[in-house]
VOGU-954932 format. One record per residue: x, y, z of N, C-alpha, C in turn; residue number from 1. Coordinates in pm, whole numbers, plus 50000, padded with zeros to 5 digits. Each point is the difference from the previous one (the first is absolute). Example, Ala and Ser with C-alpha at 12.3 -4.5 7.8 and 13.67 -1.06 7.14 Angstrom:
% residues 2
ATOM   nxx   nyy   nzz  caxx  cayy  cazz   cxx   cyy   czz  nr
ATOM 51319 49431 50780 49911 50119 50000 50090 50120 50000   1
ATOM 49965 50105 49928 50082 50119 50006 49923 50109 50073   2
% end
This chain:
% residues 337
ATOM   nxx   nyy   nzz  caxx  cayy  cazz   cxx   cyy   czz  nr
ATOM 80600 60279 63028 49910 50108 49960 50039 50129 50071   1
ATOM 49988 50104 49925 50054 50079 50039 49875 50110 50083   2
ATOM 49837 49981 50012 49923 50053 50020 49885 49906 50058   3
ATOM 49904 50033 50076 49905 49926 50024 49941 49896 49913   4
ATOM 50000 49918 50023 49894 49901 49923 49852 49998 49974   5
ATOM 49944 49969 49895 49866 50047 49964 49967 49842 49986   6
ATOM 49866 49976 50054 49945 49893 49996 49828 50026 49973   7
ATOM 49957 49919 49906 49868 50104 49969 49911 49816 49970   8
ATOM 50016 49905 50006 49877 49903 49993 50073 49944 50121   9
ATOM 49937 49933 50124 49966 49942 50105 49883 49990 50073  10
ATOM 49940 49899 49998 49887 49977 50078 49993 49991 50153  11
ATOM 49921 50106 50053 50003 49995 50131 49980 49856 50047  12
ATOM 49950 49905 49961 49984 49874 50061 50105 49927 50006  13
ATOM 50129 50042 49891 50096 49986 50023 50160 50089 50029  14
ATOM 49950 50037 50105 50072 50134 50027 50078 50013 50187  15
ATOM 49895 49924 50014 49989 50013 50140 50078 49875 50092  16
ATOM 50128 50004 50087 50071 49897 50059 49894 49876 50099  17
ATOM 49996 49833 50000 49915 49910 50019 49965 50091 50119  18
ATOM 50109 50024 50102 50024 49985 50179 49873 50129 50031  19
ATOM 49983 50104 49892 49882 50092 49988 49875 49962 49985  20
ATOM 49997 49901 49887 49902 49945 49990 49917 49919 50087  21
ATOM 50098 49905 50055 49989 49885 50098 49938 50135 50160  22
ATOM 49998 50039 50004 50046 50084 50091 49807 50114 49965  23
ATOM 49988 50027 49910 49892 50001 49959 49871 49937 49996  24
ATOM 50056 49884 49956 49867 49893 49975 49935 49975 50121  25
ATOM 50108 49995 50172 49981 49965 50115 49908 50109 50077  26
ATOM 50038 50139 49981 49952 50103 50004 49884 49970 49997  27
ATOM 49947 49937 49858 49806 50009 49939 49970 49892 50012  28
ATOM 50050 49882 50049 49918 49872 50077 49985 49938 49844  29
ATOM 50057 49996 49937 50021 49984 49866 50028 49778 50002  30
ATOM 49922 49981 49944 50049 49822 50034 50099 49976 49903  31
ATOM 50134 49930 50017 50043 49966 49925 50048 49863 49990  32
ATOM 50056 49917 49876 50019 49884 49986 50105 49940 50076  33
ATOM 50102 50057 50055 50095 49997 50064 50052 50089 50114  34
ATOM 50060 49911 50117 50013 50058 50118 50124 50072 50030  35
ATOM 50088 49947 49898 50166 50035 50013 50012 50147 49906  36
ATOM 50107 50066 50097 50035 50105 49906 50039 49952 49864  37
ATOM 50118 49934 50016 50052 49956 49899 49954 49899 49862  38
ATOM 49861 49941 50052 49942 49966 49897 49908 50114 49922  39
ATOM 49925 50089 50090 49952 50086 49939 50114 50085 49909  40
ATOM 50118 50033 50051 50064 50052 49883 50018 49915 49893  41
ATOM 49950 49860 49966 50048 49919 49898 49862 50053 49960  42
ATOM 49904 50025 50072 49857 50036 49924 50000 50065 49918  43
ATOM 50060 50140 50021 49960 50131 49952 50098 50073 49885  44
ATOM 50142 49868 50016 50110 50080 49883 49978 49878 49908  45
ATOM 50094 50045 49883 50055 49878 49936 50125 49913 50019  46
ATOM 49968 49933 50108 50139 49984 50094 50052 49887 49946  47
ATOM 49962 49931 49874 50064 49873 49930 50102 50067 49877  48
ATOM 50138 50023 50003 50060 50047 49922 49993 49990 49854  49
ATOM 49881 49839 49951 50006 50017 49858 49859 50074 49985  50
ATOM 49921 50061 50065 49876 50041 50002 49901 49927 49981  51
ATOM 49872 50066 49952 49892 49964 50011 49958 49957 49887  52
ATOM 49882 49868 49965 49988 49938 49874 49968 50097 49919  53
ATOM 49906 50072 49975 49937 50118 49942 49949 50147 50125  54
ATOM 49954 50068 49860 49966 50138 50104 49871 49976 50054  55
ATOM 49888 49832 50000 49885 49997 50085 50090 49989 50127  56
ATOM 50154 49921 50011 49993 49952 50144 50068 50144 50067  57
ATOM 50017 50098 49902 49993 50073 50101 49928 50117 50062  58
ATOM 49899 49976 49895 49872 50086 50071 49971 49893 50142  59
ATOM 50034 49900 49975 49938 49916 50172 50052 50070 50106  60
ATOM 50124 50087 49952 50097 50044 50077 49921 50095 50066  61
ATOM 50013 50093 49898 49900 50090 50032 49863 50001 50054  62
ATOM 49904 49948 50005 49928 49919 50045 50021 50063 50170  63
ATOM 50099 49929 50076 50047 50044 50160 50059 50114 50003  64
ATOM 50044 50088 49893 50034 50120 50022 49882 50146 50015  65
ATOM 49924 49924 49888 49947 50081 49992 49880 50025 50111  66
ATOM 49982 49871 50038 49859 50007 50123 50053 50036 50123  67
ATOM 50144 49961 50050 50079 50078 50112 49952 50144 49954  68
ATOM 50013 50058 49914 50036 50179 49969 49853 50036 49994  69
ATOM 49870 49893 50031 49848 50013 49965 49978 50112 50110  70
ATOM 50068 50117 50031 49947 50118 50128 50027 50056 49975  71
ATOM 49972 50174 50039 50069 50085 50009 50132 50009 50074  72
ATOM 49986 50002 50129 50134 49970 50058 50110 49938 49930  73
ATOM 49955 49870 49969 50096 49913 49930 50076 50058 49874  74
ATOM 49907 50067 49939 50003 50082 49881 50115 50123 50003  75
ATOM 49950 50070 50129 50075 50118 50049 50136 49955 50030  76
ATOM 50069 49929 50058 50116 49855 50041 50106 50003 49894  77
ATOM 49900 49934 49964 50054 49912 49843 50082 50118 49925  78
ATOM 49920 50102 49939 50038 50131 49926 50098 50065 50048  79
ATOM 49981 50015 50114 50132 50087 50121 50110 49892 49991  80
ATOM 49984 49869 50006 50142 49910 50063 50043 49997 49838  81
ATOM 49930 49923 49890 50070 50009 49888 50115 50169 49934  82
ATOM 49911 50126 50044 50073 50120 49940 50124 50014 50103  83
ATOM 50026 49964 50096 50108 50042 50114 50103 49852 49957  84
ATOM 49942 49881 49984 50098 49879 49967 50065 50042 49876  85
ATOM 49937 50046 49881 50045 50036 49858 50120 50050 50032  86
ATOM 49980 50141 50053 50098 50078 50064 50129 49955 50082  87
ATOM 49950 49961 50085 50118 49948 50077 50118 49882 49956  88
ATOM 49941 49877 49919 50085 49884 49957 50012 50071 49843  89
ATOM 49947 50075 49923 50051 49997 49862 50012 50140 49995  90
ATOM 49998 50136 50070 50031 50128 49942 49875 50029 49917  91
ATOM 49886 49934 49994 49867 50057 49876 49947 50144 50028  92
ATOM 50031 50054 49925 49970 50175 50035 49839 49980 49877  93
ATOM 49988 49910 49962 49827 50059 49948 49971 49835 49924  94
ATOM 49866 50025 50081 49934 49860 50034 49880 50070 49966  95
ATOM 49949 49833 49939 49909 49992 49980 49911 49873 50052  96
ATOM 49867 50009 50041 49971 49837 50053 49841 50025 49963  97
ATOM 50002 49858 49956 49834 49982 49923 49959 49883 50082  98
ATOM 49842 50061 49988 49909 49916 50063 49825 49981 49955  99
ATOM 49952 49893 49974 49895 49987 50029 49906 50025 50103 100
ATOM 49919 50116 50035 49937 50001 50123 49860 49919 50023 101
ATOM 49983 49921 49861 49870 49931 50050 50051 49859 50064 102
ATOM 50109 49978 49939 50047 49881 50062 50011 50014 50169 103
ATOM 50014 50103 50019 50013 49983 50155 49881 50077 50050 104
ATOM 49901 50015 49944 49852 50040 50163 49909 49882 49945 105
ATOM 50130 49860 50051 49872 49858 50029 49827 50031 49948 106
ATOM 50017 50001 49851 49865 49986 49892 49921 50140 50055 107
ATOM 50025 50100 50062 49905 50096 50012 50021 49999 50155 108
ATOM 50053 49907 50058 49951 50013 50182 50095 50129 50031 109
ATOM 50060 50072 49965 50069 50109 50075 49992 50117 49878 110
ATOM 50023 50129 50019 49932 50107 49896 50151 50044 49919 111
ATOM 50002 49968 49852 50083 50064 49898 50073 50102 50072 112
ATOM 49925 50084 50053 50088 50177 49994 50101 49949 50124 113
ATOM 49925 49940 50092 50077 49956 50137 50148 49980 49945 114
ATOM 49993 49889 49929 50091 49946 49969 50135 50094 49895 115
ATOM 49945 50069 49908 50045 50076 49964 50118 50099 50064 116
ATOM 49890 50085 50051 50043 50115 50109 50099 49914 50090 117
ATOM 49973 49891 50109 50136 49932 50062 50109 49986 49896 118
ATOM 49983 49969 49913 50155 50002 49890 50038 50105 50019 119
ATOM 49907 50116 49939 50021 50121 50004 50096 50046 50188 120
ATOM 49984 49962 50042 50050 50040 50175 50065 49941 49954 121
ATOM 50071 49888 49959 50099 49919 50036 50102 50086 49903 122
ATOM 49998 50059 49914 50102 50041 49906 49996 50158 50042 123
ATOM 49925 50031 50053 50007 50166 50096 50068 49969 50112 124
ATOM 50011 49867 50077 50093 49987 50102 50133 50011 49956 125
ATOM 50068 49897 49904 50104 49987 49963 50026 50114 49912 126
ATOM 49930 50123 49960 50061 50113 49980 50055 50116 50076 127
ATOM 50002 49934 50098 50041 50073 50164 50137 49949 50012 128
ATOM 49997 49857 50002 50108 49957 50031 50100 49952 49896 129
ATOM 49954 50043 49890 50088 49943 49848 49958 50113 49937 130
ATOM 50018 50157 49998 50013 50104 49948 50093 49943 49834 131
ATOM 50116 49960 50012 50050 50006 49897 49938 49882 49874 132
ATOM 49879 49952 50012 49937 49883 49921 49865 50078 49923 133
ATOM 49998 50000 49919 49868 50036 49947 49948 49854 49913 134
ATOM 49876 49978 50067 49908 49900 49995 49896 50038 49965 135
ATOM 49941 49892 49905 49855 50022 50027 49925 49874 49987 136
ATOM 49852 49987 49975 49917 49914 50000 49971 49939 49868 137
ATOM 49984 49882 49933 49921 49944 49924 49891 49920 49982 138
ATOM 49859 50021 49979 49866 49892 50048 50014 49959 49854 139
ATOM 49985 49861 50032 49966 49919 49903 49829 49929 49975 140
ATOM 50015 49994 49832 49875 49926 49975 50043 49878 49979 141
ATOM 49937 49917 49999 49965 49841 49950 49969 49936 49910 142
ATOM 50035 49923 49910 49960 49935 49917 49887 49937 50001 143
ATOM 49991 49912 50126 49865 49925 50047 49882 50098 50067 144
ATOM 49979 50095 49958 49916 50137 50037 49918 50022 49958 145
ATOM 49889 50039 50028 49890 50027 49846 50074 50173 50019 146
ATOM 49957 50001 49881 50025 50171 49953 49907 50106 50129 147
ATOM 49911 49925 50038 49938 50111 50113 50091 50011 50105 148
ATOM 50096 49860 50072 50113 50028 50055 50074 50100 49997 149
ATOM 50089 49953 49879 50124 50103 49948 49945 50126 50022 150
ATOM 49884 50024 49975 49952 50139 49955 49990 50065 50171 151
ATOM 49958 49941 50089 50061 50060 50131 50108 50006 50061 152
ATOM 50076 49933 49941 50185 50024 50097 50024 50095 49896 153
ATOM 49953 50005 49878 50076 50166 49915 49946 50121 50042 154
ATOM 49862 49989 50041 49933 50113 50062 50063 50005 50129 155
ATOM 50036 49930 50075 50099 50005 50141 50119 50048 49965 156
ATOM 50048 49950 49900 50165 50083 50010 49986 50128 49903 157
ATOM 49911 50048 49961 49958 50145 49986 49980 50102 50096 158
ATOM 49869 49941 50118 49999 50028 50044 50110 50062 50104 159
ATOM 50062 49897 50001 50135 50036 50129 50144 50025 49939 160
ATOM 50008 50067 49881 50127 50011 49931 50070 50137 50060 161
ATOM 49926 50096 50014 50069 50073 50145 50055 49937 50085 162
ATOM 50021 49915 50027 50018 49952 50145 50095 49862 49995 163
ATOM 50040 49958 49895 50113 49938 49966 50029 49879 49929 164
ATOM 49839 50023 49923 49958 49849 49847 50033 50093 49933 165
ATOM 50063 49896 49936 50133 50084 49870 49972 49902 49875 166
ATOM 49911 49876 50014 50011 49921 49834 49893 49883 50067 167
ATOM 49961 49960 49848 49893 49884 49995 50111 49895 49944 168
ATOM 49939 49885 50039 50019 49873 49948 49926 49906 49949 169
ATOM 50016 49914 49918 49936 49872 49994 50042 49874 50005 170
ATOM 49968 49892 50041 50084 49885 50069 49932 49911 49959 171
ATOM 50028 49879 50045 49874 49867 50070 50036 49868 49857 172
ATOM 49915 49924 50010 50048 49869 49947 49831 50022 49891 173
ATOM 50077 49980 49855 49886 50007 49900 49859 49878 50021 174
ATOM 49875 50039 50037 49894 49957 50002 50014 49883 49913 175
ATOM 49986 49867 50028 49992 49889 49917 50162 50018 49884 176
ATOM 50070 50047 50078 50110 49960 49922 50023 50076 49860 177
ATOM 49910 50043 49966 49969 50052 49855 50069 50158 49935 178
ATOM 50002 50036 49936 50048 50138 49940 49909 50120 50095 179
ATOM 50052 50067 50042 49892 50135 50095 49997 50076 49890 180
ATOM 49857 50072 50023 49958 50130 49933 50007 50092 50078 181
ATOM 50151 50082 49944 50023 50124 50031 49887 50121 50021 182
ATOM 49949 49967 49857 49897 50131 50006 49874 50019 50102 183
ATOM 50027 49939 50091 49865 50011 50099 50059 50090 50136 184
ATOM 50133 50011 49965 50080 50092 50143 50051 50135 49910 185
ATOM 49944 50025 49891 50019 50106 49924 49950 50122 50066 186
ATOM 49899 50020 50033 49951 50113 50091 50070 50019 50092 187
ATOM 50044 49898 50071 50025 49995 50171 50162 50078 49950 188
ATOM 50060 49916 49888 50116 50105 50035 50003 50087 49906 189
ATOM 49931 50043 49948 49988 50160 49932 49933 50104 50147 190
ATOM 49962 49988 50079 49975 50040 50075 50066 50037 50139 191
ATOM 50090 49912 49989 50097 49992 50091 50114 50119 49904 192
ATOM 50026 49983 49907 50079 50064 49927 50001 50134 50001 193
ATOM 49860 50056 49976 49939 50084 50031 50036 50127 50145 194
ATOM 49967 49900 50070 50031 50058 50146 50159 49983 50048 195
ATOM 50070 49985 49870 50170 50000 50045 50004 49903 50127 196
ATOM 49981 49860 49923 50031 49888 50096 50103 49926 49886 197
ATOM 50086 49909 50034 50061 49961 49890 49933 49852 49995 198
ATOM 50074 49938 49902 49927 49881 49968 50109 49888 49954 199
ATOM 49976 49906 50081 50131 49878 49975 49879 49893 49985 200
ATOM 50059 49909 49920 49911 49826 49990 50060 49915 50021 201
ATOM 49999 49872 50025 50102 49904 50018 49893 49902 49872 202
ATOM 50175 49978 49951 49880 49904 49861 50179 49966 49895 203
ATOM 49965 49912 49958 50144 49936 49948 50105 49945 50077 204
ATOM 49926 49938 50122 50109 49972 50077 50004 49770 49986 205
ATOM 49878 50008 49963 49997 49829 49906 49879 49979 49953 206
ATOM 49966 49876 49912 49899 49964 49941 50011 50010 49873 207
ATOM 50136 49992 49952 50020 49959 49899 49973 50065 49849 208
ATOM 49940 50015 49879 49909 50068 49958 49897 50080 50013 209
ATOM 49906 49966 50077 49921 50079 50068 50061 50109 50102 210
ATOM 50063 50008 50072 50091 50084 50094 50108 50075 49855 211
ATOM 50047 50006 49865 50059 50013 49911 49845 50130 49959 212
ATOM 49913 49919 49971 49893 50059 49936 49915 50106 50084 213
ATOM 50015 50010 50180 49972 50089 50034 50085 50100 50008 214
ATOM 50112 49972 49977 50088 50140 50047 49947 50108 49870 215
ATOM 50013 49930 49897 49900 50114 49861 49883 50058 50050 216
ATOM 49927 49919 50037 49887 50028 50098 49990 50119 50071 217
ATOM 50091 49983 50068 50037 50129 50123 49995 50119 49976 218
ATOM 50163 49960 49885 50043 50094 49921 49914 50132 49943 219
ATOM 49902 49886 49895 49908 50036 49933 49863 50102 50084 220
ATOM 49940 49882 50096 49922 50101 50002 50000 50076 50177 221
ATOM 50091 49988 50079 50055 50064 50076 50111 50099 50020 222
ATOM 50092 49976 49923 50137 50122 49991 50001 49998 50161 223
ATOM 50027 49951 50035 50054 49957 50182 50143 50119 49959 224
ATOM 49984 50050 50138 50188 50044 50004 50077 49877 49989 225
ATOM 49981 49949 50114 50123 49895 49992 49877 49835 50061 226
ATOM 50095 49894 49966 49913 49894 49943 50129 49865 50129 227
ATOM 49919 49915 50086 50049 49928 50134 49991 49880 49886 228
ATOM 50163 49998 49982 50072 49870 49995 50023 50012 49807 229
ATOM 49912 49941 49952 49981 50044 49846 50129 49912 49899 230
ATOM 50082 49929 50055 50080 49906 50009 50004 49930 49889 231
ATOM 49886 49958 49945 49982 49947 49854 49977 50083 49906 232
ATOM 50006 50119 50019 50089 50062 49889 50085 49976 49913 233
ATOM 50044 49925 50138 50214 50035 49931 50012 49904 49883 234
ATOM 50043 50081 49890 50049 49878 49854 49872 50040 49972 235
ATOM 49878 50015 49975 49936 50044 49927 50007 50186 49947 236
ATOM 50043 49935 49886 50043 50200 49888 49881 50086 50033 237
ATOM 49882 49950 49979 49878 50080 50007 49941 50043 50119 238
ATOM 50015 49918 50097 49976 50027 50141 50090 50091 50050 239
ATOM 50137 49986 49970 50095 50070 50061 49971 50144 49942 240
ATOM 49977 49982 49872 49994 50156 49941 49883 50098 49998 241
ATOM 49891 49943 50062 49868 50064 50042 50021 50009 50129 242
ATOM 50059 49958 50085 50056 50044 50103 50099 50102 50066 243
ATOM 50125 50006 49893 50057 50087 49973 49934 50146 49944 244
ATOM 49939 49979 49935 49969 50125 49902 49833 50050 50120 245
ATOM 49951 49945 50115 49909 50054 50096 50109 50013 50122 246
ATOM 50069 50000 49979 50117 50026 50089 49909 49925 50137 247
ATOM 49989 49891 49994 49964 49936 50141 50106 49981 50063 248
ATOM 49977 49978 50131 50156 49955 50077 49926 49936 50046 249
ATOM 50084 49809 50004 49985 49853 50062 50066 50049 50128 250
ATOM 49935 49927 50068 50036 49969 50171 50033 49857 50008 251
ATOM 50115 49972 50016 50045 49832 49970 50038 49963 50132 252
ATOM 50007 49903 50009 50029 49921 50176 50052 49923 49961 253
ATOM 50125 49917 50016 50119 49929 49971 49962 49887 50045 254
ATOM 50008 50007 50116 49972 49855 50116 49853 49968 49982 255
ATOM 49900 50061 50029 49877 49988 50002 49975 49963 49870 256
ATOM 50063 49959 49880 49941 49979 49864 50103 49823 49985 257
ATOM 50071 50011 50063 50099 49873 50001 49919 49881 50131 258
ATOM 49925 50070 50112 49963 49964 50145 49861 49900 49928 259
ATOM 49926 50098 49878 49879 49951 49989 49996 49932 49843 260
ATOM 50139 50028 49947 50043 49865 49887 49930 50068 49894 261
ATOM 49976 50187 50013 49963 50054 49875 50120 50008 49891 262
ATOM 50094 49981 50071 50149 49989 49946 50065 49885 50008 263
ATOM 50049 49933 49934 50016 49777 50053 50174 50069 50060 264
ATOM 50075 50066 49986 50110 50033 50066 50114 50127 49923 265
ATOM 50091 49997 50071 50072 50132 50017 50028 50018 49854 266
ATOM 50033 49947 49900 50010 49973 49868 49921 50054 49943 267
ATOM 49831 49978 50026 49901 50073 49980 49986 50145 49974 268
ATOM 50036 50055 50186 50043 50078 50034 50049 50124 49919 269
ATOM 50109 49938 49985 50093 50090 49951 49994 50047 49814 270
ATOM 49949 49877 49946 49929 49999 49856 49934 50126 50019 271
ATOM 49884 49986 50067 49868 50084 50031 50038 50193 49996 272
ATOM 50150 49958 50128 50003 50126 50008 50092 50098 49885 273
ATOM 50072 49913 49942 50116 50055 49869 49866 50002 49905 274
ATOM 49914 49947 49949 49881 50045 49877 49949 50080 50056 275
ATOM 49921 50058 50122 49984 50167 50037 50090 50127 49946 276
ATOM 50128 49956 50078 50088 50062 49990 50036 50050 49826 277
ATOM 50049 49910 49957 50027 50003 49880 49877 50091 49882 278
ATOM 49872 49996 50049 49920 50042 49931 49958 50084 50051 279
ATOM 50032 50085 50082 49975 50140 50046 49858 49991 50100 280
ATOM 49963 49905 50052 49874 49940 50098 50005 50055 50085 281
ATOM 49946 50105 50100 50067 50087 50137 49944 49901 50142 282
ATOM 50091 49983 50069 49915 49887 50121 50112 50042 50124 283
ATOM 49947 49964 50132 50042 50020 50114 50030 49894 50070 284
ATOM 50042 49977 50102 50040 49838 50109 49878 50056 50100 285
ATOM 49959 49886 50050 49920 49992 50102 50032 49852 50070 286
ATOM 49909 49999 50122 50001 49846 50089 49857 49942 49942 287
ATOM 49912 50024 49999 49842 49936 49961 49971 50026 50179 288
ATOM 50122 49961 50113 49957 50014 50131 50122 49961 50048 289
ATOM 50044 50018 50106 50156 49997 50047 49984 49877 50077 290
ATOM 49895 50019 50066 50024 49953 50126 49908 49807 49967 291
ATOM 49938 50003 49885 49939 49846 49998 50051 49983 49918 292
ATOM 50087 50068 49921 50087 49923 49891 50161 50004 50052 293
ATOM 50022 50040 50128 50131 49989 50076 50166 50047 49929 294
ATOM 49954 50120 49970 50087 50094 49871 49983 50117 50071 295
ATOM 50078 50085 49964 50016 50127 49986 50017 50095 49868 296
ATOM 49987 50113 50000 49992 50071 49830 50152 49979 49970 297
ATOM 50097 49975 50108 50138 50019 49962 50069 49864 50000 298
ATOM 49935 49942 50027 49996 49857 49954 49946 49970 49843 299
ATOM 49937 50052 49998 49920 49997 49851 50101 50075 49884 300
ATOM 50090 50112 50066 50093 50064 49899 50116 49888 50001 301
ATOM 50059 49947 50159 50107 49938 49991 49983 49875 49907 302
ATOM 49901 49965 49988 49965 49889 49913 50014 49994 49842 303
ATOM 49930 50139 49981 50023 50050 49805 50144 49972 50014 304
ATOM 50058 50091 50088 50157 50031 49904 50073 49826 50074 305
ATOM 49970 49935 50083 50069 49927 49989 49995 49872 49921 306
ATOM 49882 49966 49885 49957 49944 49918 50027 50057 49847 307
ATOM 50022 50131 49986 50052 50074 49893 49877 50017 49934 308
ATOM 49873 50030 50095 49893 50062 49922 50003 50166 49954 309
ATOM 50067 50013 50104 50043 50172 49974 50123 50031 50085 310
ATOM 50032 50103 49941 50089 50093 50055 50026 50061 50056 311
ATOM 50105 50059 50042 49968 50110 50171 49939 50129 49920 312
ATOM 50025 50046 49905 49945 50133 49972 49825 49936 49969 313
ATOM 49983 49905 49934 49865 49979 49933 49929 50016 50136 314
ATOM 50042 49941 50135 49920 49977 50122 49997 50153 50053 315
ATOM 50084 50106 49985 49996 50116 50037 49856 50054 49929 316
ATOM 50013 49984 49854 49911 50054 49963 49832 49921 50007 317
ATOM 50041 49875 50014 49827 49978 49986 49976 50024 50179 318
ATOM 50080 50045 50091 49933 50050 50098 49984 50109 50032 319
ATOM 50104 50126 49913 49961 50145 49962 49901 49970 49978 320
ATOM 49924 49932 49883 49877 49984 49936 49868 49968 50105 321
ATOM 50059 49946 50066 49870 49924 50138 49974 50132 50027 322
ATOM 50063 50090 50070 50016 50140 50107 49884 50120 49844 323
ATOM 50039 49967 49902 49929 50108 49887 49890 49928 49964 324
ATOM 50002 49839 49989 49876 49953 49964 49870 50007 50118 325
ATOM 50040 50041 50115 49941 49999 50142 49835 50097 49934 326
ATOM 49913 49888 50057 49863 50106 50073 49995 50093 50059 327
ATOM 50101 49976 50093 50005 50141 50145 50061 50059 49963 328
ATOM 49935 50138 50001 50029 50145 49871 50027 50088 50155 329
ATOM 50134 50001 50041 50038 50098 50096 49939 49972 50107 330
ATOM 49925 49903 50073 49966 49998 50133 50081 49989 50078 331
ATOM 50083 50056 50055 50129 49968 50078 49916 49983 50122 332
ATOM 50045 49984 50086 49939 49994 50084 50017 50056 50067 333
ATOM 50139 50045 50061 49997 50109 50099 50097 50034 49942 334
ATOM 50025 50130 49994 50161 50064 50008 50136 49930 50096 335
ATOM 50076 49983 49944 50073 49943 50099 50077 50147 50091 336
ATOM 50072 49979 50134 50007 50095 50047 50174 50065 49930 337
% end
């Protein structure tokens, strides 16, 4: 690559190196299931090379990530060590990292903004010391949420979009398994939209038909900029071309879609990514999380081209594309000197 790397879906829960974490949890008297470093790092990544049965086992994952990061401090940590690691092992000049903040103030016991604002410090630190990275924030909603939920982490990342929330999300594992109704987060992100927040979903990443039938969904009655994972698309004419023609840009994760068997293997893969391609689909590389899926973003490129999912120019451009598809609209952070 001839320019910084753009990385725009990673979850802070998976972002952050174990020895931080581990190192954390001890900090907050935090109990955990295991006494060994080294088993806790089997805790917290996907450290079995064929991955995980489905994407419940790895919300379990998450699960210990996310209640380690249940503080401000932890919060503040986490944000600072992930934007300076990006930097340092992969060259990422503009990051992006999403998070749920209800997941971490333990059911109400610690206050939203707290938590917030420490992110917020943590990515004002590392703009001191990583001038050349422009980052920003993503709060996510939930699937398993009632709409009065969602409707306060969008009023939170409104609130604080000065200050370095740059996009909404929506995530989480469909309520009873079933088809989600889009239209009940219709406000939340017209509103967000509104206040020049951008708007990503994660949705088409499995479930078969239903995961097929929400991406129309989305499509339809969200117009998301860009859409986390969206994967079952690919080979469908109609999906691809209502996608194309809202000019969404997919955020795809290579490993993380092979790790959690949304992809059965590299064959998959590479199918997936030549029917984008081929049909004019605009999408970017991402990790899903570097550090619990034990990848790097340049690992994730060395992988396309060495499978013949793409090409060295195609990887130039769908990461030009990351850097233009970016939330963070000029926040540099500091001038460099």
């Amino acid at each position: 690559m001839t320019e910084g790397l753009a990385e725009l879906h990673t979850h802070l829960g998976g972002s952050v190196a174990s020895d931080i974490l581990w190192t954390l949890a001890h900090e907050q008297g935090i109990a955990l299931p295991v006494k060994d470093f080294w088993e806790f790092d089997r805790l917290v990544t996907v450290s079995d090379p064929r991955g995980v049965a489905n994407l419940d086992a790895l919300d379990a994952i998450y699960h210990w990530t996310e209640l380690i990061q249940s503080s401000p401090i932890a919060v503040e940590r986490s944000v600072h060590a992930a934007i300076g690691g990006a930097y340092r092992s992969q060259g990422i000049t503009t990051l992006e990292l999403r998070f749920n903040p209800m997941k971490r103030n333990r059911g109400g016991e610690r206050d939203l903004d707290h938590i917030i604002m420490a992110a917020i410090r943590g990515l004002d630190r590392a703009s001191l010391e990583y001038p050349q990275v422009r980052a920003g924030l993503i709060l996510m909603m939930d699937r398993t949420f009632t709409p009065e939920q969602n409707e306060v982490i969008v009023e939170k990342a409104i609130r604080y979009a000065a200050r370095g929330i740059v996009g909404v999300d929506l995530a989480g594992p469909r309520p009873g398994g079933g088809r989600y109704d889009y239209r009940q987060v219709v406000p939340m992100v017209e509103a967000a939209r509104e206040a020049g927040l951008g708007v990503t979903i994660h949705v088409g990443e499995e479930g078969g038909e239903i995961g097929r039938a929400e991406i129309a969904d989305v499509v339809d009655a969200l117009r998301p900029d860009r859409i986390g994972h969206g994967i079952l698309a690919a080979g469908d004419e109609a999906l691809m071309e209502a996608l194309r023609e809202a000019a969404i840009v997919l955020e795809i994760c290579p490993t993380s879609n092979l790790l959690t068997k949304a992809l059965p293997d590299e064959d998959a893969l590479r199918q997936t990514l030549h029917a984008f391609a081929a049909a004019g689909v605009q999408f970017t590389i991402a990790t899903d999380g570097p550090e619990m899926m034990r990848t790097h973003l340049r690992d994730e490129l060395d992988l396309l081209l060495r499978i013949g999912a793409l090409a060295e120019d195609e990887l130039e451009e769908a990461n030009r594309r990351g850097h233009e598809a970016s939330f963070v609209r000029g926040r540099a952070l500091l001038p460099t000197a």
